[in-house]
C-alpha positions in Angstrom: -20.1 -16.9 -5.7 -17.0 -16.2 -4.2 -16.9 -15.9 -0.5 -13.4 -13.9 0.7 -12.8 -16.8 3.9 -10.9 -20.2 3.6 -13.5 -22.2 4.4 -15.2 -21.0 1.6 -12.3 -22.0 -0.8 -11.7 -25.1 1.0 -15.3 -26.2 0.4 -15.1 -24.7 -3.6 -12.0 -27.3 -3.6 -13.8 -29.9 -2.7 -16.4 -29.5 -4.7 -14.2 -29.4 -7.7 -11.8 -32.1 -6.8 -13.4 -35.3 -8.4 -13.4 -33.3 -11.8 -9.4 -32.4 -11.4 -8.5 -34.9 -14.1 -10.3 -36.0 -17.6 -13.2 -34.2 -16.6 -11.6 -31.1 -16.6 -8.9 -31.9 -19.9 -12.4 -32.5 -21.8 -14.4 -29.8 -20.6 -12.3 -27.0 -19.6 -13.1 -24.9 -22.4 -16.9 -25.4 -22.4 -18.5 -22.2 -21.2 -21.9 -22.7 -18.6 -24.4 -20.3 -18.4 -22.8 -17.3 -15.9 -22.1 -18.4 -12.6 -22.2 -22.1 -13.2 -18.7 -23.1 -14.2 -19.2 -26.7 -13.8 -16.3 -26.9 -16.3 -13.5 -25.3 -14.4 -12.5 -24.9 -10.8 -13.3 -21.1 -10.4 -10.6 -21.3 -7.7 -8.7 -18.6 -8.8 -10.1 -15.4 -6.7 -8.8 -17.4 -3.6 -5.9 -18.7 -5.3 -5.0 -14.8 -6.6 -4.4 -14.1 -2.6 -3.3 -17.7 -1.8 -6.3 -18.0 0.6 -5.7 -21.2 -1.8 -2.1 -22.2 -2.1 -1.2 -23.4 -5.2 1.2 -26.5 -3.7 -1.9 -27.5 -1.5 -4.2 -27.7 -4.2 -2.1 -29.5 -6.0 -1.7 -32.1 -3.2 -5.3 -32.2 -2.6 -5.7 -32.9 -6.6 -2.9 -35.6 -6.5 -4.6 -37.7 -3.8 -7.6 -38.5 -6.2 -6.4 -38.6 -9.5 -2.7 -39.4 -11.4 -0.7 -36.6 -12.8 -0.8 -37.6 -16.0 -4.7 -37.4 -15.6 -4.7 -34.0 -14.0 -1.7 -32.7 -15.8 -3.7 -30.1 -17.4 -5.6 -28.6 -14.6 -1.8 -28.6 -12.9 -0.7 -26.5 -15.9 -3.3 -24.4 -15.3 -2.6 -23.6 -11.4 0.8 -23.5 -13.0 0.1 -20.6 -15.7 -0.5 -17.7 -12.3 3.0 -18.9 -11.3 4.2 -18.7 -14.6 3.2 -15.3 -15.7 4.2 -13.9 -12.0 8.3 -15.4 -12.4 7.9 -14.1 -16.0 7.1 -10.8 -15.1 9.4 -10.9 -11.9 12.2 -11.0 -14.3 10.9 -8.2 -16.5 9.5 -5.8 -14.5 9.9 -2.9 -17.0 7.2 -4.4 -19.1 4.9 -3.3 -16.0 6.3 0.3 -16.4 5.5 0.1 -20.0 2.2 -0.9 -20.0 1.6 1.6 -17.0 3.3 4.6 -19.6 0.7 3.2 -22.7 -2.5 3.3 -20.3 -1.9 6.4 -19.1 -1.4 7.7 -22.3 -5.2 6.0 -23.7 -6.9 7.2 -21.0 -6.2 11.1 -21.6 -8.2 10.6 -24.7 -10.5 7.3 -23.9 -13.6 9.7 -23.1 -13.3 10.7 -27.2 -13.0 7.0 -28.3 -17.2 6.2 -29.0 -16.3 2.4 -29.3 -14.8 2.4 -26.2 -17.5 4.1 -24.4 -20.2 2.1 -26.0 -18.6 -1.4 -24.6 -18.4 -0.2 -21.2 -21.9 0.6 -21.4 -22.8 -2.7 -22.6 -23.8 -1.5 -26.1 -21.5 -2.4 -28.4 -23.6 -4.0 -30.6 -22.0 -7.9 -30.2 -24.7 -9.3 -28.1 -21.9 -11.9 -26.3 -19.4 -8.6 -25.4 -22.1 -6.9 -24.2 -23.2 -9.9 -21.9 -19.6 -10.3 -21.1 -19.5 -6.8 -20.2 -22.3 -7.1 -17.7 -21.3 -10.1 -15.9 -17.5 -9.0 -15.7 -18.7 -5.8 -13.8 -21.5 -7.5 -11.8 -19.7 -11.1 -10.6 -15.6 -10.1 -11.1 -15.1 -13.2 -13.1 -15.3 -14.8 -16.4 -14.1 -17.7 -17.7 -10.9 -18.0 -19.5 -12.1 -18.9 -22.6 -14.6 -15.8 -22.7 -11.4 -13.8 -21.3 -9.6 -14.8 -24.6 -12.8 -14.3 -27.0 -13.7 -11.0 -25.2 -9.6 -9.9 -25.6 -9.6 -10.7 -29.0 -12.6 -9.0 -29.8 -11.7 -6.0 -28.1 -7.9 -5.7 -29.9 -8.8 -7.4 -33.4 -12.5 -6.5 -34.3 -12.9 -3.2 -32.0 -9.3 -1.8 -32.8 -9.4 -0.8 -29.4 -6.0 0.1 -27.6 -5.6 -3.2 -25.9 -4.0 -1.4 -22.5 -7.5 0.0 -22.4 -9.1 -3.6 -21.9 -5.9 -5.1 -19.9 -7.3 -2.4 -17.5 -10.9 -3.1 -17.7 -9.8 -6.7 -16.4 -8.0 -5.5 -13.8 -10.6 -2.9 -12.6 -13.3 -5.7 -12.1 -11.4 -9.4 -11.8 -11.9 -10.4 -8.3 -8.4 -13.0 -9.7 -6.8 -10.1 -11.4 -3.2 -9.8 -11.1 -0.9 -7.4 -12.6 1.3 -10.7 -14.5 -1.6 -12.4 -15.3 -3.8 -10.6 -16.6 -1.4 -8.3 -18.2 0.8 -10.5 -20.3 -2.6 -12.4 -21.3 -3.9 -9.1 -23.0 0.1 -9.1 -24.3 -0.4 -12.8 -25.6 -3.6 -11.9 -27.5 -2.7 -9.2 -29.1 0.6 -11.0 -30.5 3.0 -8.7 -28.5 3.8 -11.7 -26.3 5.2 -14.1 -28.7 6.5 -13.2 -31.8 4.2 -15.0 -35.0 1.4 -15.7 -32.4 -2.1 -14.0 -31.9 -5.7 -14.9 -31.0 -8.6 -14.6 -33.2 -11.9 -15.2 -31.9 -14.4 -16.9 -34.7 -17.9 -17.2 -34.8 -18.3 -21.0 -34.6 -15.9 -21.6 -31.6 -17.7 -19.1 -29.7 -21.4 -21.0 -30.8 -19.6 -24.5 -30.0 -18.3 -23.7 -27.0 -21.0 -21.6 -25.5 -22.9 -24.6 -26.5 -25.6 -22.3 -29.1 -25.8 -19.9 -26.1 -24.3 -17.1 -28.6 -24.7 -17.0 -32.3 -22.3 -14.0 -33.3 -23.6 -12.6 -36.7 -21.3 -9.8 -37.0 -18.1 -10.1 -38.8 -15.6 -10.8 -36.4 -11.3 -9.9 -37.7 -10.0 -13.0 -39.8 -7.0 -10.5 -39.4 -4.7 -9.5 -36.0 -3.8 -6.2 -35.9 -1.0 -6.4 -34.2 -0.2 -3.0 -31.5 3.2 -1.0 -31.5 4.9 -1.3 -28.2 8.3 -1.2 -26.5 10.7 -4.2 -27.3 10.7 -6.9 -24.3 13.3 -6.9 -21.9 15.6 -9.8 -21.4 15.0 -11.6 -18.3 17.3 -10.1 -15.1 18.7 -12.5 -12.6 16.0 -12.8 -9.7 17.0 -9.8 -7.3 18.3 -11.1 -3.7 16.2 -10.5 -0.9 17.2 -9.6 2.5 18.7 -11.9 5.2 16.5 -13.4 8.0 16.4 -12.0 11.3 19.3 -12.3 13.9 18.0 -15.3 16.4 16.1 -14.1 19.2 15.1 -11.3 17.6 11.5 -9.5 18.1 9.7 -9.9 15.0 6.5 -8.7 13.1 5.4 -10.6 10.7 3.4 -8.3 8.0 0.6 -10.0 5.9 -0.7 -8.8 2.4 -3.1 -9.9 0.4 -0.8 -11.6 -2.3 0.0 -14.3 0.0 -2.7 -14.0 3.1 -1.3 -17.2 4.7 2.4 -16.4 4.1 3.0 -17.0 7.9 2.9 -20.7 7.0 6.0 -20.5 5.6 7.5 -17.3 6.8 7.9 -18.4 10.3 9.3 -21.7 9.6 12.0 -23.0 11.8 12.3 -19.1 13.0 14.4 -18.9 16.1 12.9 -15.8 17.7 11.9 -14.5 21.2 8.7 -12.6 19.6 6.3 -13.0 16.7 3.6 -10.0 16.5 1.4 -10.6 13.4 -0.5 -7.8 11.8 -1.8 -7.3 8.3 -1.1 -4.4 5.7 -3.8 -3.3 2.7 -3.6 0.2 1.2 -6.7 1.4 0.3 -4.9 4.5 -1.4 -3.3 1.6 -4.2 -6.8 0.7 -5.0 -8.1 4.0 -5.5 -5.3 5.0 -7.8 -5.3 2.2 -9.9 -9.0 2.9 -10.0 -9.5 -1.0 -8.9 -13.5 -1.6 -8.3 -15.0 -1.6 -5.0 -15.6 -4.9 -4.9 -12.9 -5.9 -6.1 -10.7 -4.1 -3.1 -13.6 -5.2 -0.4 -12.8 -8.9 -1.4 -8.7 -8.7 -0.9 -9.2 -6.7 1.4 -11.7 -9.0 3.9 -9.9 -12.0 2.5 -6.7 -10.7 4.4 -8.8 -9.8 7.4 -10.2 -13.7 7.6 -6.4 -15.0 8.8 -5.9 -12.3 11.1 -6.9 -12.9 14.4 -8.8 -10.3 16.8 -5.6 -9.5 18.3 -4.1 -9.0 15.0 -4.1 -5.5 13.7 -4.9 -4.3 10.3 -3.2 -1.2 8.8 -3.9 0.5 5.3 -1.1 3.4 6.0 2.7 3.0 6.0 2.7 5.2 9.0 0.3 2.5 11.3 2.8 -0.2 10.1 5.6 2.2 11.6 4.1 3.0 14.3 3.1 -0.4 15.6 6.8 -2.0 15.1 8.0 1.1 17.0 5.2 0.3 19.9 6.3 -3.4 19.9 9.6 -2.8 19.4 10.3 -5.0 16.8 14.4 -5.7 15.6 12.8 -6.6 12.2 9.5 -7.0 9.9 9.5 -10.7 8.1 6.8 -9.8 5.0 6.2 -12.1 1.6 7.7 -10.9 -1.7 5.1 -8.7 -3.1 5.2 -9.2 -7.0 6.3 -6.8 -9.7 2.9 -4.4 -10.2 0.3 -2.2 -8.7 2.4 -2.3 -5.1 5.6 -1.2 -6.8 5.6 1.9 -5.6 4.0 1.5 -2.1 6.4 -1.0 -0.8 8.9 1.3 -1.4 7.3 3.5 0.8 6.6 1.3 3.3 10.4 0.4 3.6 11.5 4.0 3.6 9.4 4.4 6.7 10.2 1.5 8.4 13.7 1.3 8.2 13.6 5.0 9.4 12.8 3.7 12.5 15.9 1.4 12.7 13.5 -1.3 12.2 14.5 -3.9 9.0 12.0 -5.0 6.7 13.0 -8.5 5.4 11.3 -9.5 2.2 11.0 -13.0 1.6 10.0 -15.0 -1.3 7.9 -18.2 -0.8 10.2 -21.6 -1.8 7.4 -22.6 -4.6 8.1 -19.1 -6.1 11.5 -19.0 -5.3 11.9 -22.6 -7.5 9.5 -21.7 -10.2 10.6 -17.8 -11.5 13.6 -18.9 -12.4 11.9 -21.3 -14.9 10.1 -18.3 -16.4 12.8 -16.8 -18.9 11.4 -18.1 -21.9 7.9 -20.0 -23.3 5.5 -21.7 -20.9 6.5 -25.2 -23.1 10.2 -24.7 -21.5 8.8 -23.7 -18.0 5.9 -27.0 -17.9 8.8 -29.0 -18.7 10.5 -28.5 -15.0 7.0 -29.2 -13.3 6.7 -32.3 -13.1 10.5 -33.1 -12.0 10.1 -30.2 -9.4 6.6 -31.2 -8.1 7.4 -33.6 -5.7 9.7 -31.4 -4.0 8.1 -28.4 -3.8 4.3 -29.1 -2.9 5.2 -28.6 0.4 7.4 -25.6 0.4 8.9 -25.5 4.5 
């Protein structure tokens, strides 16, 4: 279904592109038998490592249909971007949810419920088909990710961390922002007065007669304890470029594969050495499926030439700028999550060597996080005044 090389994506774009605009505002939420999603784009495993770029897919959109016409599948590109500023300026609601799950899955193995859904035997024949294809394919559709969320937290009383993770383990598009503050939104820790409750009917509509839930599903939220949110910080400055005619590397992860696109523009230096960087160890950790990790991880590999290395230790990544004798390493922003911890590392290492590492945040992020201090209403309002300018970050 999802094939980790850019030609791949390009021809899933194309594919999807006449249906970009009332096509895809009528029909978005209709739910196709598993692995047909006629309805939506099912771009977003390539988009999650920007095999897809979200300004190009936007511009490919924009040459066939009007904005007001697409202006809902553009919201939807827009939401990733949106949840990524949002938790860019909050990253201690990362660390939180990190504390809670570690805390559920000391006694998860006790919790029958729990055990019984991962097995696919809950009892709720759509969950239990859910289940299946989540583990087997690494996608569902977003309207079964909201159904299966609310189901999970409202009906199942399950600790909603518990299924944040789930989603994260097997989501070929999972994203720590994403994914995370979606569980938050469902379970009505995200904003205050709002929740999601699943009902029988829209699940029988929308599957059109697919599923017919007969058990009682909550006509109630039940609403988790958690920490209070954060206020938004001021986006954290990054370090300068390199000196001209400097040696560079340029370090590729699989958040933003293609970063050299923009990393290297209008870069005066006398070297560029490319090379990519996946840690295996993060996955494993994080306890992130296999398949999951062999897609990222082979997605990153596709834009690296055979002359371009790929590590999965901070020591290769020192090693080889000592060997090339690199004045600096140019490397995308990597968002507030799973990687927290490693980058750190990897700096510590670097810059032991007298070598700088030089994070840099891509212009459509660096335009939209800052729009991400408050409701997505307030954020879609500086879309479409920033769109034209940004589509082509440079």
């Amino acid at each position: 279904m999802h094939i980790p090389n850019r030609q791949s994506a390009l021809e899933a774009l194309q594919r999807f592109l006449p249906h970009a605009g009332e096509n895809y505002a009528s029909r978005r939420n209709f739910v196709s038998a598993p692995l047909v999603e006629a309805n939506v784009s099912g771009l977003s495993p390539w988009v999650r490592t920007r095999l897809l770029q979200e300004w190009e897919i936007i511009e490919h959109v924009l040459h066939q249909h009007s904005a007001s016409a697409a202006s809902k599948f553009i919201d939807e590109v827009c939401w990733r971007t949106y949840w990524k500023g949002w938790l860019q300026l909050r990253p201690a609601v990362w660390e939180q949810y990190l504390a809670e799950l570690n805390q559920a899955r000391k006694v998860s193995f006790m919790d029958a419920t729990y055990q019984a859904v991962l097995a696919g035997q809950s009892g709720i024949e759509c969950v239990d088909q859910w289940t299946q294809e989540l583990q087997q394919t690494g996608y569902l559709h977003n309207h079964v990710r909201m159904w299966y969320a609310s189901i999970w937290i409202h009906t199942l009383k399950l600790p909603w961390v518990l299924g944040a993770d789930l989603f994260m383990q097997y989501l070929l598009d999972g994203d720590p922002a994403s994914n995370t503050l979606s569980w938050r939104w469902v379970a009505g820790l995200h904003t205050k007065g709002k929740t999601y409750l699943a009902n029988p009917d829209n699940i029988q509509k929308y599957t059109q007669g697919r599923f017919e839930v007969k058990e009682r599903l909550a006509t109630e939220a039940v609403i988790p304890k958690s920490f209070p949110i954060q206020q938004p910080r001021s986006l954290p400055s990054l370090g300068p470029l390199p000196q001209k005619k400097s040696r560079v590397g340029v370090l590729l992860q699989e958040d933003d594969v293609r970063a050299f696109n923009w990393l290297v523009t209008n870069q005066d230096t006398a070297e560029i050495y490319i090379a990519g960087y996946f840690s295996p160890a993060v996955y494993s950790v994080n306890k992130i499926a296999p398949m999951v990790a062999q897609f990222r991880q082979e997605s990153l590999q596709s834009v690296l030439q055979a002359d371009h290395p790929l590590f999965n230790d901070v020591d290769s990544v020192s090693n080889w700028a000592v060997t090339k004798q690199l004045d600096a390493v140019l490397m995308a922003e990597v968002p507030t999550g799973m990687w927290d911890s490693k980058i750190q590392d990897l700096q510590s290492v670097v810059e032991a060597q007298g070598v700088k590492l030089s994070m840099q945040r891509c212009p459509w992020d660096a335009h939209f996080y800052p729009l991400a201090k408050a409701g997505f209403f307030r954020f879609k309002q500086g879309i479409s005044a920033a769109l034209h300018s940004v589509v082509s970050p440079s």
